[in-house]
C-alpha positions as CSV (number, residue, x, y, z in Angstrom):
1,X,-116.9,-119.7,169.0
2,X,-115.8,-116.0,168.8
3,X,-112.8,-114.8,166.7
4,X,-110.7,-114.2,169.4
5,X,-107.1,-114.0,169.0
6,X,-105.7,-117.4,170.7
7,X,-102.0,-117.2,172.0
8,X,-100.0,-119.1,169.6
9,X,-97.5,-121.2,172.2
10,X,-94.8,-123.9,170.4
11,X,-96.0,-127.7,170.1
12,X,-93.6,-130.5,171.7
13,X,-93.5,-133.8,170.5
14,X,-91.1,-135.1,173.1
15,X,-88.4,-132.9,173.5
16,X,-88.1,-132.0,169.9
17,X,-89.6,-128.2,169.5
18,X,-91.9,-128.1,165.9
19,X,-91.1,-125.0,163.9
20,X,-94.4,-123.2,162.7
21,X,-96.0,-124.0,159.9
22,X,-95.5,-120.7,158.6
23,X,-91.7,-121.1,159.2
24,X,-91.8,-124.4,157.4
25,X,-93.2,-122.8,154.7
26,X,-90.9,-120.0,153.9
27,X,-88.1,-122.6,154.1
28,X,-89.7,-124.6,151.9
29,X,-90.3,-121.1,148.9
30,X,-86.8,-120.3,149.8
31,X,-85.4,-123.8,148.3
32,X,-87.8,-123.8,145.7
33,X,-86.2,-120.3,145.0
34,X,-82.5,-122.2,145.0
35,X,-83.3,-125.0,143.1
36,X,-83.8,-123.6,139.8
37,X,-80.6,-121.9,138.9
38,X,-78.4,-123.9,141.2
39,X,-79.7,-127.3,140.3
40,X,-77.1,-127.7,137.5
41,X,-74.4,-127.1,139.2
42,X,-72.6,-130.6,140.1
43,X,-70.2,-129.0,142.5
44,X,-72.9,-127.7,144.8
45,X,-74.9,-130.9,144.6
46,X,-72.0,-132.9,145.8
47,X,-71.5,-130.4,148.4
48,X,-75.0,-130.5,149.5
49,X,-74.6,-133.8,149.7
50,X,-71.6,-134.6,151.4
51,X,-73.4,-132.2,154.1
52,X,-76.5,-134.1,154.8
53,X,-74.8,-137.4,155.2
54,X,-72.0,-136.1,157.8
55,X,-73.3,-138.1,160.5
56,X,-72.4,-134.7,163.2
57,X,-74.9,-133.2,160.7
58,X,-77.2,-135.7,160.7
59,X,-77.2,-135.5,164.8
60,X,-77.2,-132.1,164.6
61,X,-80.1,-131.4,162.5
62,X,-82.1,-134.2,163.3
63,X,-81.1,-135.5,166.9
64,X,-80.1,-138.6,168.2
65,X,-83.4,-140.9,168.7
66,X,-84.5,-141.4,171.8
67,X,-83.7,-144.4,173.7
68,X,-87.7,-145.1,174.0
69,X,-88.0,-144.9,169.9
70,X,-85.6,-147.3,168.5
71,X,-86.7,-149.8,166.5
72,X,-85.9,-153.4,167.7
């Protein structure tokens, strides 16, 4: 197979666009980066927390599952 440039186009898995692995990456460096000097400080973990289990959060990063997908 030559190396030829391919047109990178987005994968779909449903209707839920997948970031780039790339992307997923650099988010991942970029917490890495955080947790170190913020890991000790109680106030920001509480707040992080209180985030991620605010249900409009939860919809809103993750989606609502589709009606084909729940679990019986």
């Amino acid at each position: 197979m030559p190396d030829e440039s391919l047109p990178i186009e987005p994968v779909h898995v449903g209707y839920i666009p997948l970031p780039t692995l790339a992307r997923l990456m650099g988010l991942r460096d970029a917490l890495v980066a955080l947790k170190g000097p913020l890991a000790s400080d109680p106030r920001l973990r509480e707040s992080v927390q209180q985030s991620l289990n605010s249900s409009a959060n939860h919809d809103r990063v993750l989606g609502k599952v589709s009606p084909g997908l729940e679990r019986f």
